[in-house]
Each structure stands twice: as structure tokens, then as C-alpha cells.
C-alpha positions in Angstrom: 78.7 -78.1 -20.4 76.0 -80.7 -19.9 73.9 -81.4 -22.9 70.5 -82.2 -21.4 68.1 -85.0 -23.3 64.1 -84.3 -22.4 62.1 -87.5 -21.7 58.7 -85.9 -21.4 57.2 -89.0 -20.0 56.3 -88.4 -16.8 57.8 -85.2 -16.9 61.1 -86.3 -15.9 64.5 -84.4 -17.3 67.5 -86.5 -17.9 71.3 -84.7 -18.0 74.2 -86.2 -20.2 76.8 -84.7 -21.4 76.8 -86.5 -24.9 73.4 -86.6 -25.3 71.0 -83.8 -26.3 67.4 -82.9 -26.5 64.4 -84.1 -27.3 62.1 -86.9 -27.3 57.9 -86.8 -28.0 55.4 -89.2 -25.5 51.7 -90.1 -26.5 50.0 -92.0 -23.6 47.8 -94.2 -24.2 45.7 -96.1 -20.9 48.2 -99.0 -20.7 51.3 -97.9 -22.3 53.2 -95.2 -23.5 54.9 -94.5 -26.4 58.2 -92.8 -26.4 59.8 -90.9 -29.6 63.9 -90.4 -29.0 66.0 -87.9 -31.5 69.5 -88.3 -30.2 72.1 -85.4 -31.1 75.3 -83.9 -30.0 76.7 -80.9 -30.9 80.6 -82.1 -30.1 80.4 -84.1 -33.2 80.2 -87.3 -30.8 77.0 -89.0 -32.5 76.6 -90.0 -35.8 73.6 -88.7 -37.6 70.4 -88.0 -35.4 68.6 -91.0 -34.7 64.7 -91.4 -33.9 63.6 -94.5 -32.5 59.5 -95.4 -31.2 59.7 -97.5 -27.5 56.3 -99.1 -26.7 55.7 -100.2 -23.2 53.8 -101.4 -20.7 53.5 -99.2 -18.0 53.2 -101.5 -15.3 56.3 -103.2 -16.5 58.0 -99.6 -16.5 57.5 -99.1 -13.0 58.9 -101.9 -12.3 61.8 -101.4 -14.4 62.3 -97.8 -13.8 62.2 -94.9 -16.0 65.8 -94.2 -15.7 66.9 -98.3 -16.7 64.6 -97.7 -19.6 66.1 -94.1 -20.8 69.5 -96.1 -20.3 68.5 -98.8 -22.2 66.7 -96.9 -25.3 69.6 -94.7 -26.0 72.4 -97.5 -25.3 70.2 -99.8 -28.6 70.5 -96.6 -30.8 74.7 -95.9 -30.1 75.6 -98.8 -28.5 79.1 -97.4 -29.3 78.2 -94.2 -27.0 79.8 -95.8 -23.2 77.0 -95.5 -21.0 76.7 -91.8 -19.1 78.3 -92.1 -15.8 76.0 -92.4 -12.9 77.2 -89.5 -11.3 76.3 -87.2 -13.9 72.7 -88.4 -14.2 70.5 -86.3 -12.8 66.9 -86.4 -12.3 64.6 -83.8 -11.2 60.8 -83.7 -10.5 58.4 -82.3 -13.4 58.4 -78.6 -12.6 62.1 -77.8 -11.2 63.1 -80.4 -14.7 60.9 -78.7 -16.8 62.0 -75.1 -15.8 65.6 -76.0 -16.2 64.5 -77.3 -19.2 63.3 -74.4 -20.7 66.1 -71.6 -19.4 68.9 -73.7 -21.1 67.1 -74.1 -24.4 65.9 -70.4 -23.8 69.4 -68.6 -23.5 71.0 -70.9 -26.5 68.5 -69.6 -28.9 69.3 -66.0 -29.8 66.4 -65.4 -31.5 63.7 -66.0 -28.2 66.3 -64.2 -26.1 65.7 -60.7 -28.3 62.4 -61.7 -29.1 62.1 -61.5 -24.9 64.2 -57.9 -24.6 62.2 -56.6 -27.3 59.1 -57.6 -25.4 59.9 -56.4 -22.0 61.0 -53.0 -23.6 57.6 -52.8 -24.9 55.9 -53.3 -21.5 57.9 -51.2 -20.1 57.6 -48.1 -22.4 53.8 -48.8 -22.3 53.9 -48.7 -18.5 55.9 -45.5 -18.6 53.4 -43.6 -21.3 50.8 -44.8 -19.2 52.1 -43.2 -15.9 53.5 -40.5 -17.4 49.7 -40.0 -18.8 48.2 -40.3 -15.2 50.9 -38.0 -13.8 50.1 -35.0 -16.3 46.9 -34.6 -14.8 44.7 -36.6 -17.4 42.8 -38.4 -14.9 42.8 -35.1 -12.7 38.8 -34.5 -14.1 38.1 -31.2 -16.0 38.9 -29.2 -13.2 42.5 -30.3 -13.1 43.0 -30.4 -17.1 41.6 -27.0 -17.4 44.7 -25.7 -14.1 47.3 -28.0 -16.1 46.2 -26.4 -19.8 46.6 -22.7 -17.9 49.8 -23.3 -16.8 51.1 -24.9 -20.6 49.7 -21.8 -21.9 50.4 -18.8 -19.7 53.4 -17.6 -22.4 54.4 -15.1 -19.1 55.5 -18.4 -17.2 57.5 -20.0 -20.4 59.0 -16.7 -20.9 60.2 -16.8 -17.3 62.2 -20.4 -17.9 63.8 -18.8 -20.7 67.7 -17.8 -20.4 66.9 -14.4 -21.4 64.1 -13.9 -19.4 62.2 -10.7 -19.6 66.0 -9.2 -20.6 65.5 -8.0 -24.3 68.9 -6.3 -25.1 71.8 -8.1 -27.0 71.4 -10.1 -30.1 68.2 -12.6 -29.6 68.5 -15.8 -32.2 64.6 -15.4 -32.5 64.6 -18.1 -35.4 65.5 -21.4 -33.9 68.6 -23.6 -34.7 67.3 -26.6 -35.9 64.4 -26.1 -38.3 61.0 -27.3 -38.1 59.6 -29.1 -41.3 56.3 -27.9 -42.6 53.7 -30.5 -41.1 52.9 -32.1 -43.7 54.6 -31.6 -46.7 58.0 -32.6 -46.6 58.6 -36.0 -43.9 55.9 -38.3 -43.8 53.1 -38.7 -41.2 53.6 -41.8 -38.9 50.2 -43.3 -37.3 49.8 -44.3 -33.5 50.3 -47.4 -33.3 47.7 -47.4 -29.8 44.8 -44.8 -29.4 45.1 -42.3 -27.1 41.5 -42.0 -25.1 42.4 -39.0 -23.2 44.3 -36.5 -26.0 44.3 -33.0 -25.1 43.3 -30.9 -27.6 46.5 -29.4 -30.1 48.0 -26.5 -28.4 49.0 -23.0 -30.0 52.4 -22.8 -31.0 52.9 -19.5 -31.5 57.1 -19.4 -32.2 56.3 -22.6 -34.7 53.7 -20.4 -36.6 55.3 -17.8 -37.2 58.2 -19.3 -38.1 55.6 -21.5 -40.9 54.2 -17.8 -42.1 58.4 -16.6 -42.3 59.0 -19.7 -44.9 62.6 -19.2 -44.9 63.2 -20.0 -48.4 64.1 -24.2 -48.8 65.6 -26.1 -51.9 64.5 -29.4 -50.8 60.3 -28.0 -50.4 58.2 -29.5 -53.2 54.8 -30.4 -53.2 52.3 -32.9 -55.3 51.5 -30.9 -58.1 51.2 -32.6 -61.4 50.2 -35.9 -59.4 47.6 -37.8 -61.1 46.8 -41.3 -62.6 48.9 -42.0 -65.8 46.3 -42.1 -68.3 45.3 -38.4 -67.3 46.4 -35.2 -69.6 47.1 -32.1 -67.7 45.0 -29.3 -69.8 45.3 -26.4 -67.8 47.4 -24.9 -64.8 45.9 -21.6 -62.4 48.1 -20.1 -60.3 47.5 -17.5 -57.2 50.4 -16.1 -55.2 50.8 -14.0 -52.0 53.7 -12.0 -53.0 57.4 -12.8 -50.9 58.9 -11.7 -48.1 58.4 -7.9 -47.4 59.1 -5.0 -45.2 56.7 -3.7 -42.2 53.9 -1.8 -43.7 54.0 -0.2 -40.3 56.2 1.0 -38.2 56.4 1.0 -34.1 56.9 4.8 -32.9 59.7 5.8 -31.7 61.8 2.8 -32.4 63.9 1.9 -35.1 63.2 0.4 -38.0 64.8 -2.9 -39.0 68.3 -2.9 -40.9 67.1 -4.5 -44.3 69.1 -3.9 -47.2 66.4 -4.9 -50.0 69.4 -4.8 -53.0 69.3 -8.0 -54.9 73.4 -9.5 -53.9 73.7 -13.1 -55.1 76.7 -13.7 -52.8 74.2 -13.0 -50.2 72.2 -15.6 -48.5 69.5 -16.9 -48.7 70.2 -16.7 -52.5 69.0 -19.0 -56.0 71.5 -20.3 -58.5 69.2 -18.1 -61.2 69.4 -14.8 -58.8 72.8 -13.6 -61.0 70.9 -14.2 -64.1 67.7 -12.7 -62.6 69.7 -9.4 -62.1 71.4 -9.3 -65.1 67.9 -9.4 -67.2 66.2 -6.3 -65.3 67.1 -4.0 -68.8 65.2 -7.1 -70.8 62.5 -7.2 -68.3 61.7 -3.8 -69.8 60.4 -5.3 -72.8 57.2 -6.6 -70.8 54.0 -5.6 -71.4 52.8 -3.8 -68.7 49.3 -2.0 -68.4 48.4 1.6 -67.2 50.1 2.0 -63.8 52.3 -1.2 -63.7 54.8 1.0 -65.8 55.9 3.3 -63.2 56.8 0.2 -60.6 60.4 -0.7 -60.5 60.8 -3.9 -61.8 63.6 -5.3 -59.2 63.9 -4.1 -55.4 66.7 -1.9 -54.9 67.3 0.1 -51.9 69.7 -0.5 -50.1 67.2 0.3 -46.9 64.0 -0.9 -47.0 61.2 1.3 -48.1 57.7 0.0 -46.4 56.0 -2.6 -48.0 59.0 -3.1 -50.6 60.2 -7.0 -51.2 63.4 -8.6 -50.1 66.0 -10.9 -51.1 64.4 -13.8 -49.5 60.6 -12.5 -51.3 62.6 -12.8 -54.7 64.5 -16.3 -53.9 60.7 -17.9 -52.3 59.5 -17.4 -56.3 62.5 -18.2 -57.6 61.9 -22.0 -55.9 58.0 -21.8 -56.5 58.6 -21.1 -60.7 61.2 -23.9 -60.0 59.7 -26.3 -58.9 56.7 -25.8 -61.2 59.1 -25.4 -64.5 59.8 -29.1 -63.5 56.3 -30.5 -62.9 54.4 -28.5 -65.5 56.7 -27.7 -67.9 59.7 -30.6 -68.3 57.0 -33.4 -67.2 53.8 -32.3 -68.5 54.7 -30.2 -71.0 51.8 -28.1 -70.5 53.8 -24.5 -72.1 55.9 -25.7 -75.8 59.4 -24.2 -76.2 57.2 -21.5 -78.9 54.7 -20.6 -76.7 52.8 -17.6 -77.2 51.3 -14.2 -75.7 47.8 -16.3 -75.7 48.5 -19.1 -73.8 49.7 -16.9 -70.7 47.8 -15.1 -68.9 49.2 -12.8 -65.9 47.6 -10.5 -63.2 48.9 -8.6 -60.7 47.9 -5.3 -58.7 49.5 -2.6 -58.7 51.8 -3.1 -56.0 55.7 -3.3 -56.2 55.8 -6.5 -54.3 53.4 -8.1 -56.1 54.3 -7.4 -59.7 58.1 -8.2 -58.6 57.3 -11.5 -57.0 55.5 -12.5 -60.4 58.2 -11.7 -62.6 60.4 -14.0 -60.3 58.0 -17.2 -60.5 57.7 -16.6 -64.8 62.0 -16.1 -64.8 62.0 -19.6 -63.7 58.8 -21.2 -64.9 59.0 -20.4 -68.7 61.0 -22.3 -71.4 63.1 -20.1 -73.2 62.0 -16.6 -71.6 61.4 -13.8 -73.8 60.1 -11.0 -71.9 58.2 -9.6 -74.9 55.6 -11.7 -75.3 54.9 -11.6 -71.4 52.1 -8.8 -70.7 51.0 -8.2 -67.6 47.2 -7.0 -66.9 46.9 -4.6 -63.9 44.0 -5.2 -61.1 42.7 -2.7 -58.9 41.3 -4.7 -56.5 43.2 -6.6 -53.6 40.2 -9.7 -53.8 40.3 -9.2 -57.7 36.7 -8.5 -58.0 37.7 -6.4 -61.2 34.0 -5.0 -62.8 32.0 -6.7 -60.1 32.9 -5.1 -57.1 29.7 -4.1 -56.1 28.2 -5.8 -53.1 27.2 -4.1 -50.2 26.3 -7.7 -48.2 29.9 -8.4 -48.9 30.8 -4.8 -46.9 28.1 -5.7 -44.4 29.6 -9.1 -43.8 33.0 -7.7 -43.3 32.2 -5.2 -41.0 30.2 -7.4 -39.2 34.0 -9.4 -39.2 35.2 -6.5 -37.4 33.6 -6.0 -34.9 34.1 -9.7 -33.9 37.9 -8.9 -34.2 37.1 -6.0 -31.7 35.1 -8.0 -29.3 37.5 -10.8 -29.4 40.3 -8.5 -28.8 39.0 -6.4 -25.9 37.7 -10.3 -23.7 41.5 -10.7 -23.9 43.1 -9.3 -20.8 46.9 -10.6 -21.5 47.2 -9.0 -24.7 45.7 -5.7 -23.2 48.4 -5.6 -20.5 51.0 -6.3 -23.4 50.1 -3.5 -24.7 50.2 -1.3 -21.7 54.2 -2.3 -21.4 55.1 -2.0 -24.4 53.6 1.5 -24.8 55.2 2.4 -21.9 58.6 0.7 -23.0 57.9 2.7 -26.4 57.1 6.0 -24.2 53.5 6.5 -26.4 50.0 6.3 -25.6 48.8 2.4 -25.4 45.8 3.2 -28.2 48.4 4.9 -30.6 50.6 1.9 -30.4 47.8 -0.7 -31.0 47.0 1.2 -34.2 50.5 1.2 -35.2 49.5 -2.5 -35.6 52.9 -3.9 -33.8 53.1 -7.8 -35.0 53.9 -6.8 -38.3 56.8 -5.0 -37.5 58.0 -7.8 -35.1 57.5 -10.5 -37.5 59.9 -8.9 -39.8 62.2 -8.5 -37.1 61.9 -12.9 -36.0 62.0 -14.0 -39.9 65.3 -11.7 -40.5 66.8 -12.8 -37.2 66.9 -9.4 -36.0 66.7 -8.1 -32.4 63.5 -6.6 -30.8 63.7 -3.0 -30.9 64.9 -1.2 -27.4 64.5 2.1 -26.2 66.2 3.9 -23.0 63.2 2.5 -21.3 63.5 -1.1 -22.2 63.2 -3.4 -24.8 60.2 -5.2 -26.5 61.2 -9.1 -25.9 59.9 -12.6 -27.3 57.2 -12.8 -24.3 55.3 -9.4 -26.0 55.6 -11.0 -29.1 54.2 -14.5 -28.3 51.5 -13.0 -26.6 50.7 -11.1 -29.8 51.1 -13.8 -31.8 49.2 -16.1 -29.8 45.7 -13.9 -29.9 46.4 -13.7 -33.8 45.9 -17.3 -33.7 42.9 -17.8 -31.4 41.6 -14.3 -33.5 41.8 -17.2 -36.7 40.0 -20.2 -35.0 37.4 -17.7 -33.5 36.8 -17.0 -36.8 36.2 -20.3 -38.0 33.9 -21.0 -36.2 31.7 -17.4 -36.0 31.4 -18.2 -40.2 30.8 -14.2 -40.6 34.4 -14.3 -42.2 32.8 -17.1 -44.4 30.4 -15.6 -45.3 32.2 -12.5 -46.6 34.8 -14.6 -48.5 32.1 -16.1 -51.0 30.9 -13.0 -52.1 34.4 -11.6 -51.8 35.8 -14.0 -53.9 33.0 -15.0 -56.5 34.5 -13.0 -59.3 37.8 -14.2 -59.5 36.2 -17.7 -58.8 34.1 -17.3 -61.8 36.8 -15.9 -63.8 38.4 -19.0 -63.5 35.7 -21.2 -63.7 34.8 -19.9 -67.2 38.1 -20.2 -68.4 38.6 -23.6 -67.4 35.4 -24.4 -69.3 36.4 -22.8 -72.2 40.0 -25.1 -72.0 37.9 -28.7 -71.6 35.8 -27.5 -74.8 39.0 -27.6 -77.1 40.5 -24.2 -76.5 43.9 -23.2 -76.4 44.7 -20.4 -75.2 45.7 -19.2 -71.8 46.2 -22.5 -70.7 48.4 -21.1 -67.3 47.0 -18.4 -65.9 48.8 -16.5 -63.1 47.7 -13.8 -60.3 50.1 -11.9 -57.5 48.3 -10.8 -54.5 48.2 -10.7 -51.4 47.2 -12.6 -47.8 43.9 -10.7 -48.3 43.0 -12.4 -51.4 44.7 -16.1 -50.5 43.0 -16.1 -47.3 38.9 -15.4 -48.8 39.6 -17.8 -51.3 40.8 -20.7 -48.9 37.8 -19.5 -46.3 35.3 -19.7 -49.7 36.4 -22.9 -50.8 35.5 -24.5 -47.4 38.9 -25.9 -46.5 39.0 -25.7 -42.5 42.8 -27.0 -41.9 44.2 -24.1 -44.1 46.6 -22.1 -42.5 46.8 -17.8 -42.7 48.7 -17.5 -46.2 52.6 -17.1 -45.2 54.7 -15.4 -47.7 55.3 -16.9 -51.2 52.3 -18.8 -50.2 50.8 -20.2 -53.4 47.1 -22.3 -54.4 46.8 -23.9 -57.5 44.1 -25.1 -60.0 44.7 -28.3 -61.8 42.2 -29.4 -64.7 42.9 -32.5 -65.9 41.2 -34.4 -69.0 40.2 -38.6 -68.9 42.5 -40.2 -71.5 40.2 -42.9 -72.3 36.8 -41.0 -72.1 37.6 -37.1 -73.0 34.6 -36.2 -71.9 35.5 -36.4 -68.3 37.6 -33.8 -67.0 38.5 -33.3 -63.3 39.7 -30.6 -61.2 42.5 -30.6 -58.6 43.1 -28.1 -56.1 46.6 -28.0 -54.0 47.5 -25.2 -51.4 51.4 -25.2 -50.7 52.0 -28.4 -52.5 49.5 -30.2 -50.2 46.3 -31.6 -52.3 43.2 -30.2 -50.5 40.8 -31.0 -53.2 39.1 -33.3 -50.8 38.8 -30.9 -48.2 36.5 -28.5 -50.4 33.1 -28.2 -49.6 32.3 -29.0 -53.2 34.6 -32.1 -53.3 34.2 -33.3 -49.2 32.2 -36.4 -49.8 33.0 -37.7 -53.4 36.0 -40.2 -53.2 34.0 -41.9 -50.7 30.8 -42.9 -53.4 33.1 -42.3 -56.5 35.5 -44.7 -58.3 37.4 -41.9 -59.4 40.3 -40.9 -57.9 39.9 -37.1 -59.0 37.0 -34.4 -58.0 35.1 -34.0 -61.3 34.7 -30.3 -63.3 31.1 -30.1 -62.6 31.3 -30.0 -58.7 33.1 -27.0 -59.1 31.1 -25.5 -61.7 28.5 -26.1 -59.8 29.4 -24.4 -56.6 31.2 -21.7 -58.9 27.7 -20.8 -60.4 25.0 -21.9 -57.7 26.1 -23.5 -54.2 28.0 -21.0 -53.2 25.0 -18.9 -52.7 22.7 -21.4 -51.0 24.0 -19.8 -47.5 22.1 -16.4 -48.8 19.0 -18.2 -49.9 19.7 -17.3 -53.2 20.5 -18.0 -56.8 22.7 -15.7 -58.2 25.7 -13.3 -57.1 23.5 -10.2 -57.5 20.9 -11.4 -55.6 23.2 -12.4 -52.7 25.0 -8.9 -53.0 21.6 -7.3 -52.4 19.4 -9.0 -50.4 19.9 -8.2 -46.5 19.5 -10.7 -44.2 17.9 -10.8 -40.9 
């Protein structure tokens, strides 16, 4: 292999196969001086040598830049024999310098990744960027709008699917390889480049529900109890929407699903508590349970379904949530002693099997050293806990006025319409009596417990009726968003439990001690007001075992401070609050202070009813 020594002067490259590279020139306007470092990597020279050569340059053209090169390296080995004329080699100053630079190039392996790595990057840029033009971004609004249609049209995705519009036989309608839950569990990544042209994010109807199924995980947590270290955690509220239940309705002439709602720990999904869960139902007697709560069985247990009732997987999604906050609150915090007491609890639930049952679950595996006697559970009439201030007729208004949106929503949509048409005539009933049978919650029972789509001998409902469904539900949510009527019904809705909670948590930061965790089992239609009232836009419909939590916390050097932190599934929304939106951007705090809520708690909330007070709101009619 030829080792090849640079003489940049002139440009001129200079092949030997005992020398090797490089040498430095500075011209000057009469001579040049030349820097040699002579090398070899056969062991064949003695320590690198560098030598300065001065010369005239007139005299070097006369000489020869090749009788000079000879002579410079020949007075700094003159051991080294001098390189055989045959094997000298000179080249002009581009095809020298090229050569040059290849040789050194594919001898360093550091350049040569440095240069795949590159050209991989060019070329998956190129490809995004084609890819980009090819979908139809460029195409103008004409083209994006054909291009979104055809995404969107469930019909033609149903069509690609192996089944087709074939219902019968076993459907897998949960898929293989589950989806995390955006957010909570894997981190976010950033773009590394901006996208000018993103389409706006498409409904995923299958992913959504699967989200609202939340097939019970052991590795889900979430940031509660997160907070600087010089904080002290006084106070914990909990709401719940009860687990995972049977159809409140049922399709005509189908069916049901076969749900066997006996607690079996053997069974999956199951908890490592379940056994012990079971075995304490006689104990669980001892509660103390007010008025009606006494005649609700304490643990599920038929072996088919009655409507409404909860599951095995309802009991396990509690299980995990009073896990998972025994460990924050409880072994971290220490928010509850080993002797805690009736006071310091405080639990709520209405008077609903599901929802007393779910509770019971979370407090088996939140509370040190359970005794079910000094648990007592209060009884609530009301599914948005409004308890002695239910009165509001603008709160009725508002939610009729919700209704009719619903309606008008639902009628502009000509898809779902004709779903309904088929499947009534699949179903072999009139198309109104079957939308009244309210359909989707029936089939979501059917996806989240993997069972089939229920047939008759006319047909079968398939996936394509259900994502159709599934898909208004959605655009039914963001309509509502943006309409505010829903808004506006969930702050009068939800004012009372709101200030419930607000006065409590007052009472705590003023030095008192009891009920210091607070718990309430409900339902979607008390999770979802409260999210809509607290102004947090990105919050998804409740799912079941869906819980939102109230975290006050108290400034360990200034006790005067307290804050407030408010997490929905484990995901900290404090920030997202209307009352909370813009404060970390002028605060040096890292939490939302007490008094922004107390303040919306007790006045703000009403400023969208031009007035002061919740009766006043409650009464005054707008027009």
C-alpha cells in the first residue's frame, strides 16, 4: 500500500511507500516556507520528525519541487534509501488533492460514519418531504378536504378489513398489542423539524374506546404526590367514576353479553389483594353505611350480569387506583397514621351498587391497617352531588338547551342515520326504538370484554356500525366544546360539590385535622361537569375507574402559603385550569396558589352569568 506524503506547496501530491502525510506551506512574495512531519505506520521511521525549509522561489523552479521534496526528507532520515523513481508520482493540484482526501477519508472510521450517518439523513428528509407532497398536502384545500374524506369514511376502512362487513365468528375487537395511554406512561419525544403543513389530529375511534375500556394495568401510575421537597402534603380529595360495568341498556332482540360478574381470583384480569378482598365481605359488614346504602350488596355476585352491576375488571381498576395511592399518600407522605380515625376520612357515594362497591375497593387498598368499623359511608342523592343546593333552574335550562344541540348535531349526520337504519333492520325493530335503546353502550361492553357483536338470523352488528357510532360520540364531545352550553351547565352543576371542597380545604390550611382525605364514587355524569367547570379543554370523556384529585399542599419555609394541585388520571392539569392558565408564566412558584381557586370557587365562576353569587346565577335568565 502506498503511504502518500502531502506537499501542499503548489498543490502538488507526492506518493512513497515509506513516507506518510503531511506537511504545512506559508507563502510569503519571494519564498515559501515548507513545514515536513514525516511518519510511517510500518514502524520504518523513527519518531516523527518536523523540519521548516525556507526558499527562494526562483531558485525552486529552477531546482524543482520534486529534487527539493527529495532533498528535505533525505536531511531528516538520511538512513531512509531514497524512494524509487518509479514509485514517485506526481499529480496536478485537483486530481492530487482529491486523491488526497479519499485515502485519508476511507482510513478514518470516524468521517466514514460521520458521512453514512449524514447521507441517511438527507435521504430520510427527502423521503418525508415527498412522501408529504405525495399525500396531497400541496393539493390546496380542495384536495386536502377529498384526501381527509377518504381517511375518514369508516365504510371504506371497514371494507380493507379481513372481515369485512362479515360479523359472525369470534371478532378480537380489542387489539393485540396495546396502546399506552398518551401521555401518561412513555414519554413524549419533540420534532426535531416543524411540520408547516400538519393536518389537523384525526378521530380514532377503536383507540378511544379502547382509552374509555382501561383494561386494568399494573405498570399505570401517575404524578400524584409530586412536589418540591420542602412542601408538606396537608390534604388529599379524591373523585371516582365507578369501574367497569354492565350495559345499562340493552339492544332488542339480541342477546345480552355473557358476563359472569362473580369475584374468581384465578380469573383474569385479577389483583394480588382480590383473594383477601373476598374473604373480608362478612367484615365489610361492620361499615357504616347511611339510609339506603344498607340494602346494596357490598361485593358483585351474580354469576350473570344484572344491568348496571360492576365486574371483575370494575373491582381490580380500584384495586390499582387505592394502590397506587396507598404508596404515594400513604408510605411516602404519610398523609393517614397507622391509628387513624373516623374524622380524618371522609367518604361519599350514591346510592348505586357500582359506585358504593368501587369505593370499598380503592379504601381495601389505600388504608393502613383497615378496620372497616371506623369507615362510614355518607349516602348522596344526587348524581352531580349538589346535595341541599340543587335548586337551579338556569342549570336545567342550560342542559336542555345541551340537548337539543345533541339532537341537532345528531340529525346533520347522515352516516350515523343510515347505521341505524341497518342495524334496525339487522335487529328486525323499528330504527327510532333502536336509537332509544341507546346501542354504544351495549357494544362497548361487548369491545372492552372481547366479546362478539351480537347476530341475529338477519345478520350481525359488525365493527363498521360501531365505529360509526363511536365516531359521532366523539365529534358530539368536540361540538360541544366549542358550543360552551355544556360549559355553562357544568358550573352551576358542579358549584356545590366545588364549594364543599373548597371550604374544607380551607378549614385544613387553618390548622384543622380532620377529614384530611376525602373521597366520592360517582359517575361519568359528575367527572365530566367537573373537568368541563374547571376549564380543562384536553380532558378526555371519564373512562371507567377514571379518577381526579385535589392536592393541597403547605410552604415549608413560609406556612402561610399553601397551594393547590389538581391531577386527572395521574396527569397534572393544574395548569390547564382556567383559574391556574396563566400563573407559572409571571409566578416563581412552581405550584397554583389556594386563593386562585378560592377565588373562582366563590366568585369567577359566575362572571359568565354576570353575576356574583350561585343563587343569583341559578335565577337570573339570560337573553
Amino acid at each position: 500500500m502506498r503511504l502518500p506524503v502531502l506537499v501542499s506547496q503548489r498543490g502538488f501530491l507526492f506518493s512513497s511507500p515509506h513516507y506518510s502525510k503531511c506537511e504545512l506551506s506559508v507563502w510569503g512574495r519571494r519564498e515559501v516556507t515548507t513545514t515536513v512531519i514525516v511518519s510511517s505506520k510500518a514502524g520504518a521511521l523513527p519518531t516523527p520528525k518536523r523540519m521548516t525549509v525556507s526558499h527562494n522561489l526562483s531558485k525552486e523552479r529552477e531546482r524543482g519541487t520534486k529534487s527539493w521534496m527529495r532533498a528535505t526528507l533525505s536531511a531528516l532520515y538520511p538512513h531512509i534509501p531514497e524512494p524509487h523513481k518509479g514509485r514517485v508520482s506526481w499529480r496536478s493540484s485537483h486530481n492530487g488533492s482529491v486523491k488526497m482526501c479519499v485515502t485519508m477519508f476511507f482510513r478514518s472510521r470516524f468521517l466514514f460514519l460521520l458521512a453514512v450517518a449524514a447521507l441517511l439523513a438527507v435521504l430520510s428528509l427527502s423521503l418525508q418531504f415527498s412522501a408529504t407532497v405525495r399525500s396531497g398536502v400541496s393539493m390546496g384545500p380542495a384536495g386536502y378536504r377529498a384526501r381527509e374524506r377518504r381517511v375518514e369514511d369508516p365504510r371504506r376502512r371497514a371494507q380493507k378489513s379481513p372481515k369485512g362487513r362479515n360479523g359472525s365468528g369470534a371478532v378480537h375487537l380489542i387489539p393485540v398489542t396495546q396502546p399506552k395511554e398518551g401521555g401518561m406512561v412513555a414519554k413524549a419525544r419533540k420534532r426535531i423539524l416543524v411540520d408547516l403543513y400538519t393536518a389537523p389530529p384525526r378521530l380514532d375511534p377503536i383507540y378511544e374506546a379502547y382509552q374509555y375500556c382501561n383494561v386494568p394495568n399494573k405498570t399505570d401510575r401517575g404524578l400524584e404526590g409530586h412536589a418540591p421537597p420542602d412542601y408538606k402534603l396537608l390534604s388529599v380529595h379524591v373523585m371516582i367514576r365507578h369501574g367497569d360495568r354492565y350495559p345499562l341498556y340493552a339492544i332488542p332482540k339480541t342477546k345480552p353479553p355473557p358476563i359472569d360478574c362473580t369475584l374468581i381470583p384465578n380469573r383474569e384480569p385479577s389483583h394480588r389483594l382480590l383473594e383477601n378482598f373476598i374473604k373480608n365481605r362478612n367484615i365489610a359488614t361492620a361499615c357504616q353505611l347511611d339510609g339506603p346504602l344498607n340494602n346494596i350488596a357490598l361485593l358483585p355476585s351474580h354469576t350473570v350480569c344484572e344491568m348496571g352491576e360492576l365486574t371483575q375488571i370494575g373491582v381490580v381498576q380500584h384495586l390499582l387506583n387505592g394502590e397506587h395511592l396507598h404508596d404515594t399518600y400513604i408510605k411516602k407522605h404519610k398523609l393517614l397514621p397507622d391509628n387513624w380515625t373516623t374524622k380524618q376520612l371522609y367518604v361519599e357515594s350514591t346510592g348505586k351498587s357500582r359506585t358504593l362497591q368501587s369505593g370499598l375497593a380503592l379504601l381495601y387498598s389505600l388504608l393502613p391497617k383497615l378496620d372497616w368499623g371506623k369507615i362510614r359511608v355518607r349516602y348522596q342523592w344526587s348524581t352531580i352531588f349538589c346535595s341541599n343546593s340543587c335548586d337551579c333552574p338556569m342549570r336545567n335550562h342550560y342542559l336542555e338547551e345541551e340537548q337539543r344541540r345533541q339532537y341537532n348535531l345528531r340529525v346533520k349526520n347522515s352516516l350515523l342515520e343510515q347505521t341505524y337504519i341497518n342495524m334496525a333492520k339487522i335487529v328486525g325493530i323499528p330504527t327510532r326504538r333502536l336509537r332509544a335503546a341507546n346501542p354504544i353502550d351495549s357494544l362497548l361492553c361487548h369491545f372492552c370484554h372481547n366479546v362478539s357483536f351480537p347476530c341475529t338470523e338477519y345478520g350481525c352488528i359488525n365493527l363498521d356500525h360501531f365505529i360509526v357510532i363511536k365516531t359521532h360520540q366523539l365529534e358530539d364531545e368536540r361540538d360541544r366544546q366549542r358550543k360552551k352550553l355544556y360549559y355553562k351547565y357544568a358550573l352551576l352543576a358542579t358549584h356545590p360539590i366545588l364549594n364543599q371542597t373548597a371550604t374544607r380545604m380551607q378549614q385544613i390550611t387553618q390548622g384543622k385535622k380532620d377529614e384530611i382525605f376525602a373521597l366520592y364514587s360517582a359517575h361519568d355524569v359528575t367527572v365530566a361537569p367537573l373537568l368541563s367547570a374547571l376549564g380543562i379543554p384536553d380532558a378526555s370523556f371519564p373512562r371507567f375507574g377514571a379518577r381526579i384529585i385535589f392536592e393541597i399542599w403547605q410552604n415549608g419555609k413560609d406556612k402561610r402559603q399553601n397551594f393547590i394541585r389538581i391531577l386527572y388520571n395521574g396527569n397534572d392539569v393544574t395548569f390547564q385550569t382556567s383559574f391556574c392558565s396563566g400563573h407559572k408564566a409571571r409566578s416563581k412558584h412552581l405550584l397554583c396558589p389556594f386563593e386562585n381557586f378560592l377565588n373562582f370557587v366563590r366568585r369567577d365562576m359566575f362572571a359568565v352569568f354576570n353575576s356574583t353569587n350561585y343563587y343569583d346565577a341559578c335565577h337570573r335568565r339570560v337573553f
